[in-house]
Backbone as CSV, one residue per row, in Angstrom:
resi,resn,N_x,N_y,N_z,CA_x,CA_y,CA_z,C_x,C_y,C_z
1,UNK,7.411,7.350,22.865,8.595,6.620,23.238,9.173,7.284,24.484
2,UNK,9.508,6.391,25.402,9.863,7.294,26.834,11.641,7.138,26.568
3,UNK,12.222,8.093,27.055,13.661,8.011,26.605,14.172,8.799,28.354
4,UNK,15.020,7.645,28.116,15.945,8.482,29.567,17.439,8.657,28.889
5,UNK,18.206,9.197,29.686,19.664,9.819,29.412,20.211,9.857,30.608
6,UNK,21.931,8.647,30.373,22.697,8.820,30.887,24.123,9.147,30.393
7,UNK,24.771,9.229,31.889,26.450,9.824,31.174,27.071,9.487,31.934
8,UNK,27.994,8.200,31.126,29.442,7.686,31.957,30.628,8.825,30.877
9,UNK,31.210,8.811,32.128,32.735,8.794,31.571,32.587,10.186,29.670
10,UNK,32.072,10.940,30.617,31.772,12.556,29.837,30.613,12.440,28.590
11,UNK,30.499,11.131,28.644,29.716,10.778,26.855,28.131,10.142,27.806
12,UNK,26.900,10.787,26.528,25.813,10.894,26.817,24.910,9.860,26.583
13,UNK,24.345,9.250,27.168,23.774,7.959,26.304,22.544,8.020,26.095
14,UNK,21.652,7.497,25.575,20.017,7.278,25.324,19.514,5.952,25.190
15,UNK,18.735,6.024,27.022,17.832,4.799,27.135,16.549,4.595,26.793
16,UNK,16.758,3.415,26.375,15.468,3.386,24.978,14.506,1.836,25.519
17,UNK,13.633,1.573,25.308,12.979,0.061,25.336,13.674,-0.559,24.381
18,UNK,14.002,-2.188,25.004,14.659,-2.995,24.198,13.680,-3.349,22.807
19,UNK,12.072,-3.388,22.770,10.888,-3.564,21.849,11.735,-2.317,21.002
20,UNK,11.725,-0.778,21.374,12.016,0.239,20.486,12.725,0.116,19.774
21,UNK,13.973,-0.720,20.496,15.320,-0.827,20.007,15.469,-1.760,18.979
22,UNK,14.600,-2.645,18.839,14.863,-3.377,17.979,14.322,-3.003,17.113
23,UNK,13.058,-2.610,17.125,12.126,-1.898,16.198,13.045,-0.838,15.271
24,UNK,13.826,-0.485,15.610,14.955,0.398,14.798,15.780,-0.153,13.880
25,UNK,15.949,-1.335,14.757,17.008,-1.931,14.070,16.343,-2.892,12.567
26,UNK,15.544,-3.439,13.437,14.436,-3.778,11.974,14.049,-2.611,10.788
27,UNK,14.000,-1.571,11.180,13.810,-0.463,10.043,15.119,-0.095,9.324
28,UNK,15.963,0.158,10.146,17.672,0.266,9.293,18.006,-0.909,8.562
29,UNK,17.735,-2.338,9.092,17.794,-3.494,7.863,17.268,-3.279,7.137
30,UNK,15.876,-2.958,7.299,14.781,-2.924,5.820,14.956,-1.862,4.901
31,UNK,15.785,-0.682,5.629,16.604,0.612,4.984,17.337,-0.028,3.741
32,UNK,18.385,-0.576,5.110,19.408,-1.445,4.039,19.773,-1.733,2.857
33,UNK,18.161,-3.067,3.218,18.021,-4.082,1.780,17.443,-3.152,1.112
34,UNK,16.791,-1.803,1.220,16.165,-1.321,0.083,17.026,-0.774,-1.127
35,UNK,17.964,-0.088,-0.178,19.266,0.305,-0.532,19.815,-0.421,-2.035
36,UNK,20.520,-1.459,-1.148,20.384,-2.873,-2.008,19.453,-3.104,-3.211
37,UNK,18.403,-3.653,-2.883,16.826,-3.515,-4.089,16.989,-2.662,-5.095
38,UNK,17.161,-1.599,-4.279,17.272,0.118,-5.690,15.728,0.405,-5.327
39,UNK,16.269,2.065,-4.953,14.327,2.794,-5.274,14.691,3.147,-6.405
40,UNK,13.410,3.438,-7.229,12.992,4.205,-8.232,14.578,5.247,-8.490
41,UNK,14.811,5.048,-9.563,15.558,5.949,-9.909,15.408,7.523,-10.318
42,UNK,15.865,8.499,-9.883,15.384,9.664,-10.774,15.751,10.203,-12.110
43,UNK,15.127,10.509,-12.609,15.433,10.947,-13.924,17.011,11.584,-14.328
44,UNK,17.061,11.538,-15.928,18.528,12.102,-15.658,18.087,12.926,-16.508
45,UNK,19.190,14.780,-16.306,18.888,15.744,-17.062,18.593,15.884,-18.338
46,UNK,17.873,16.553,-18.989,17.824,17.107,-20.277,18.987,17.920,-20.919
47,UNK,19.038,17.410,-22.263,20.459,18.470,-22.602,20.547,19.460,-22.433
48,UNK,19.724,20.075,-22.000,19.726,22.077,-21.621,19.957,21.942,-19.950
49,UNK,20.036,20.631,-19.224,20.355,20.911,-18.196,18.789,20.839,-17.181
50,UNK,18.116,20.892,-17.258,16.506,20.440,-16.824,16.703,19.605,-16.273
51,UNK,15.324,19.073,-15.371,14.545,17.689,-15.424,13.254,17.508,-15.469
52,UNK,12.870,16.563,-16.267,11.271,16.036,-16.258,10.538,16.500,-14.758
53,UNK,10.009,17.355,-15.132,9.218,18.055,-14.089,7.713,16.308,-13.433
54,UNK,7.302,15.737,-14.458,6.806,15.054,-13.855,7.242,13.596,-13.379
55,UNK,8.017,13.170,-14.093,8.734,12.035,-13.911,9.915,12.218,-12.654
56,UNK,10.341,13.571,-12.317,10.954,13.626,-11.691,10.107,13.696,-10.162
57,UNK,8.989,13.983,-9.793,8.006,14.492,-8.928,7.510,13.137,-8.784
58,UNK,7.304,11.990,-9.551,6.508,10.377,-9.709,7.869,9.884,-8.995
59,UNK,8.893,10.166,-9.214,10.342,8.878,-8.401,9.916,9.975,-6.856
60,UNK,10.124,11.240,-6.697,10.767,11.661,-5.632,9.541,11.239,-4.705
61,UNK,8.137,11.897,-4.984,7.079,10.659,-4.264,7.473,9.402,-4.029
62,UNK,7.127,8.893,-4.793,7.805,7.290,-4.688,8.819,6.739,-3.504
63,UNK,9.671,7.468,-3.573,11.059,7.324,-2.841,10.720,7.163,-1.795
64,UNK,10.141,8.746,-0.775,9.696,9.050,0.217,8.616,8.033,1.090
65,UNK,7.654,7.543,-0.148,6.051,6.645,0.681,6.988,5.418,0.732
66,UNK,7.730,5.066,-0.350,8.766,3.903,0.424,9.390,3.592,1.453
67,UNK,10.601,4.783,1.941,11.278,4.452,2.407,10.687,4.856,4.082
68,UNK,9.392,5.505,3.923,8.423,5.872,5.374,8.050,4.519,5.390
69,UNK,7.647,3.693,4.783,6.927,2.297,4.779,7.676,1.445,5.123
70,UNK,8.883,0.775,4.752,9.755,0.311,4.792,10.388,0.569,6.416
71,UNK,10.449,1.666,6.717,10.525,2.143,7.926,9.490,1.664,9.366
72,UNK,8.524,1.432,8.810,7.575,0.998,9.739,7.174,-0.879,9.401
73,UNK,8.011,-1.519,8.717,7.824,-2.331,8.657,6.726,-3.004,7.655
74,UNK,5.901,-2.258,6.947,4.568,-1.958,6.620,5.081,-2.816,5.037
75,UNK,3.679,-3.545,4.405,3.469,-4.144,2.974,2.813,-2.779,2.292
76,UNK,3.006,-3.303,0.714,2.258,-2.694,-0.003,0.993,-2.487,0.203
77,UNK,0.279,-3.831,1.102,-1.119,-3.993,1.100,-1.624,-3.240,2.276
78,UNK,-0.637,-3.411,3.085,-1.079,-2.780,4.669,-1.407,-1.377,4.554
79,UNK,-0.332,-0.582,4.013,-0.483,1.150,3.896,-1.511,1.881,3.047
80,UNK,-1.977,0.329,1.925,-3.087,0.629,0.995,-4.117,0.566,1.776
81,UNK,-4.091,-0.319,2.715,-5.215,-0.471,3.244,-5.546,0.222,4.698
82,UNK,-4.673,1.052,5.299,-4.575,2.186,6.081,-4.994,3.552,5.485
83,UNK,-4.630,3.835,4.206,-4.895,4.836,3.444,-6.075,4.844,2.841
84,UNK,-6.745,3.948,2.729,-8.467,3.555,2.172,-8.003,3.640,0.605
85,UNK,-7.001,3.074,0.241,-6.836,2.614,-1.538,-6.291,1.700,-2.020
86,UNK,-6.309,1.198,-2.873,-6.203,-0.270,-3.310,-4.937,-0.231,-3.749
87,UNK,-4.728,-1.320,-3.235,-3.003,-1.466,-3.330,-2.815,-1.790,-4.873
88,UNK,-3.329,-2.098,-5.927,-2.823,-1.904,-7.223,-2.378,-0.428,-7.596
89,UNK,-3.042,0.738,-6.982,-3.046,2.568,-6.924,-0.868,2.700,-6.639
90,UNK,-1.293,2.461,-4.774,-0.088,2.147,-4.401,1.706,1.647,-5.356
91,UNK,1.112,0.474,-5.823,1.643,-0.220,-6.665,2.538,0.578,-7.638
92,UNK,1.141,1.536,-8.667,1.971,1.752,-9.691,2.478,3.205,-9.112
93,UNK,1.958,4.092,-7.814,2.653,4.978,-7.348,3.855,5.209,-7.446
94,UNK,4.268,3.587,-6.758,5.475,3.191,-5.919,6.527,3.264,-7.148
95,UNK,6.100,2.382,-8.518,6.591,2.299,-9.856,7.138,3.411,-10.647
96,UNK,6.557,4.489,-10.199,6.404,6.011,-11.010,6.051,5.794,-12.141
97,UNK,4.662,4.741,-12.323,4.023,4.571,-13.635,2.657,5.585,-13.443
98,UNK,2.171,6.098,-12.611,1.054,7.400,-12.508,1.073,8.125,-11.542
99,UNK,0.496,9.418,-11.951,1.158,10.438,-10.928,0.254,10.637,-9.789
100,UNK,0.192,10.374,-8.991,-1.079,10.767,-7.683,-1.754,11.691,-7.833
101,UNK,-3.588,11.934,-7.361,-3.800,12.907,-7.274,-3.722,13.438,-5.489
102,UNK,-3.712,14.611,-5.764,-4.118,15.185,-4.404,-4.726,14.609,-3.180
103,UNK,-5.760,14.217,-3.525,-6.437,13.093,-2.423,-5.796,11.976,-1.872
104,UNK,-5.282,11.388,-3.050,-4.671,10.198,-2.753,-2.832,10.200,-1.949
105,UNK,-2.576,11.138,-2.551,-1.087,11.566,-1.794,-1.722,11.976,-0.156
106,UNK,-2.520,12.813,-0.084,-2.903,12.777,1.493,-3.410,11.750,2.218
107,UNK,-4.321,11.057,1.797,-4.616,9.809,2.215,-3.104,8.844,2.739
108,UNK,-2.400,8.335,1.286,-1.071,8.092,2.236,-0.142,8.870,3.419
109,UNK,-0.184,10.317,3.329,0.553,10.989,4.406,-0.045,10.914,5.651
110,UNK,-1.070,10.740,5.714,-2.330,10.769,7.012,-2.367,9.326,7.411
111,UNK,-1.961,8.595,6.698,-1.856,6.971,7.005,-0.434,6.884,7.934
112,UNK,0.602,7.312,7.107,1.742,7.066,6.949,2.563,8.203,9.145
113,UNK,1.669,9.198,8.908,1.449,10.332,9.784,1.164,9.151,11.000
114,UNK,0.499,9.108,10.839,-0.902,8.085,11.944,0.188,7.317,12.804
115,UNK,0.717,6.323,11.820,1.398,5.045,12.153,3.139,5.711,12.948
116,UNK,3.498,6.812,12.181,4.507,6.931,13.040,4.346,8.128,14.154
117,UNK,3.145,8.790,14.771,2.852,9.075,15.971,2.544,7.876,16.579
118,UNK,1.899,6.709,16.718,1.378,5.890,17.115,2.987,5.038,17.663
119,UNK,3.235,4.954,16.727,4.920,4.440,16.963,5.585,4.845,17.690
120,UNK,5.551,6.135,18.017,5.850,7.336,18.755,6.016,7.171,20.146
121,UNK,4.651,6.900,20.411,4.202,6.853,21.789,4.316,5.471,22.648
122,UNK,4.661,4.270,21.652,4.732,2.736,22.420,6.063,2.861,23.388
């Protein structure tokens, strides 16, 4: 993203492409409505004061591959299919109905990675 900077009147501004600019603005709506929607909720404490170590680790994933996705404009199907896994995987990720393995959590970060250097640079 090429960015210039100006300054009227003591205050600093940041010039941006009008494509970028909107492109932002499309991601803060889709922020928004997610907002709205509801992510995954996280767990609520245990009476000793705890939390579900895995249920709590299945939302906070969750949250994150969302709201990076959502951010880029991106479907369930698209990031599945950037990540080389089938968007039913995705799906119940997203749900915090199974917990990722290793592979598969990198596969989305390396997808997810990809798309916003790439984004980066338009």
């Amino acid at each position: 993203m090429r960015i210039q900077t100006i300054e009227l009147a003591g205050n600093e501004y940041v010039l941006i492409l009008k494509s970028q600019y909107n492109r932002l603005r499309r991601g803060k709506a889709q922020l928004d409505e997610v907002k709205e929607a509801g992510l995954p909720s996280l767990p609520e404490a245990d009476a000793d004061g705890t939390y579900p170590a895995v249920a709590t680790g299945r939302a906070i994933l969750a949250r994150k591959i969302m709201k990076r996705r959502w951010a880029l404009g991106w479907s369930q199907a698209k990031l599945a299919r950037e990540a080389g896994i089938r968007p039913e995987t995705l799906n119940r990720i997203e749900k915090c109905r199974v917990t990722a393995d290793l592979a598969t959590v990198n596969k989305l970060v390396a997808a997810l990675g990809k798309a916003e250097r790439i984004t980066a640079r338009a």
